[in-house]
Each structure stands twice: as C-alpha cells, then as structure tokens.
Backbone as CSV, one residue per row, in Angstrom:
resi,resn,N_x,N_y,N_z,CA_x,CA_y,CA_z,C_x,C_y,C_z
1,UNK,0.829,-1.188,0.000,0.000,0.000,0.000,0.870,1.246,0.000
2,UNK,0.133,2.239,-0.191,1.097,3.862,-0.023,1.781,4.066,0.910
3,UNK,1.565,3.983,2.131,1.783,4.244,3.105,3.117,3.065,3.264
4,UNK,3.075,2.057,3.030,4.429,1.103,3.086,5.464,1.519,2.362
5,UNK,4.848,2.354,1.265,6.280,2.491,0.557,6.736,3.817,1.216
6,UNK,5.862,4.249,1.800,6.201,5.690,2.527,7.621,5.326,3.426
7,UNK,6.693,4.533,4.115,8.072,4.062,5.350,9.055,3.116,4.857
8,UNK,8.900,2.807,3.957,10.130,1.924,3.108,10.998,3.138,2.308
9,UNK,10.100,4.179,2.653,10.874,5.458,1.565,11.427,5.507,0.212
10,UNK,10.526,4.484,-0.604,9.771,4.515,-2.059,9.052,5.552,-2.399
11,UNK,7.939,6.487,-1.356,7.522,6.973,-2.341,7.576,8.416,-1.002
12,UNK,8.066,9.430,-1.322,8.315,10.316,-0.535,7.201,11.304,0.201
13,UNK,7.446,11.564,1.564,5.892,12.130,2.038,5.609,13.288,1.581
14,UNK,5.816,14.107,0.813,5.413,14.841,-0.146,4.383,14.630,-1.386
15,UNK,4.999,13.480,-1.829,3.916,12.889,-2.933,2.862,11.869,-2.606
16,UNK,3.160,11.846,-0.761,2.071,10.839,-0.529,0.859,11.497,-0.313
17,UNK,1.313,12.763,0.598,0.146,14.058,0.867,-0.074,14.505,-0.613
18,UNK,0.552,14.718,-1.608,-0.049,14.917,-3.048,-1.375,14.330,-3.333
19,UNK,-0.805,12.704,-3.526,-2.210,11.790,-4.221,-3.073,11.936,-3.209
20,UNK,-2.892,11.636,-1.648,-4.121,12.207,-1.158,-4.979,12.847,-0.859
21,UNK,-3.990,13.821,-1.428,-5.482,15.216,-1.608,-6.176,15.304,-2.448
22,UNK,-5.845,14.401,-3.758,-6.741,14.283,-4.429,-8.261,13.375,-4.112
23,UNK,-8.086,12.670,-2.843,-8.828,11.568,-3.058,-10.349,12.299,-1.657
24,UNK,-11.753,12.002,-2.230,-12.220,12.901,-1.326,-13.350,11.722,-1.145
25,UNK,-14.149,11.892,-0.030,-15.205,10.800,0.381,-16.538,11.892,0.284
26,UNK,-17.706,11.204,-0.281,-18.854,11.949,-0.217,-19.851,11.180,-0.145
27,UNK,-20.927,11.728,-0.057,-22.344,10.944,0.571,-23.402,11.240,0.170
28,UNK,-23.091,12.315,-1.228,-23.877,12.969,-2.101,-23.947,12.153,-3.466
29,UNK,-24.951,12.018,-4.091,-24.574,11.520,-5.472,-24.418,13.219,-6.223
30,UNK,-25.200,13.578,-6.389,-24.793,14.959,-7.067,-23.327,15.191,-7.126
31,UNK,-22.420,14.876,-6.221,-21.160,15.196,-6.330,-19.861,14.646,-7.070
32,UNK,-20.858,13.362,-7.428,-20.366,12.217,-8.860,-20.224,13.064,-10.124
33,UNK,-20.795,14.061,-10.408,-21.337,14.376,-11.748,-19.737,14.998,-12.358
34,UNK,-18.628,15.122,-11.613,-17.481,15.994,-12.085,-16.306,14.878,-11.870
35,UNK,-16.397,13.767,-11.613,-15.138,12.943,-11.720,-14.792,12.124,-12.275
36,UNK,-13.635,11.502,-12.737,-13.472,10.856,-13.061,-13.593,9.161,-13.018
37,UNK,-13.288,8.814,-11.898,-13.392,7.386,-11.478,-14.331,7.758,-9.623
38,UNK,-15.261,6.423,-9.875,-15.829,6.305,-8.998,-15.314,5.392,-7.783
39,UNK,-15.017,4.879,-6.692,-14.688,3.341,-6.172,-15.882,3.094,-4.770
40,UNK,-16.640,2.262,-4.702,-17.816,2.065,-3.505,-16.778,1.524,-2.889
C-alpha cells in the first residue's frame, strides 16, 4: 500500500500528501457528476 512504501521510503511524504489530496469521500450523489473514477 502507499503508506508502506512511505516508510520503506519509495515513495516520498510529499507525494504521498499529493495523491491524497486528491482523493475525497462523499455521501452525495450529485457530487459524482465531475469525476473521473468512482470506487464504492
């Protein structure tokens, strides 16, 4: 997972806080209508 390679220091905590800011949780469907990939 991300976080393993974090602490294996593969993938640096800079770019780990990157991809995760992309990633957002919602509870709206309306808020589907602008993204790209969905995951339940």
């Amino acid at each position: 997972n991300l976080q393993g390679h974090v602490k294996k220091g593969i993938v640096p905590k800079a770019k780990f806080h990157e991809i995760m800011s992309n990633v957002k949780g919602v509870l709206d469907y309306s808020e589907f209508k602008n993204v790209d990939m969905v995951i339940e």
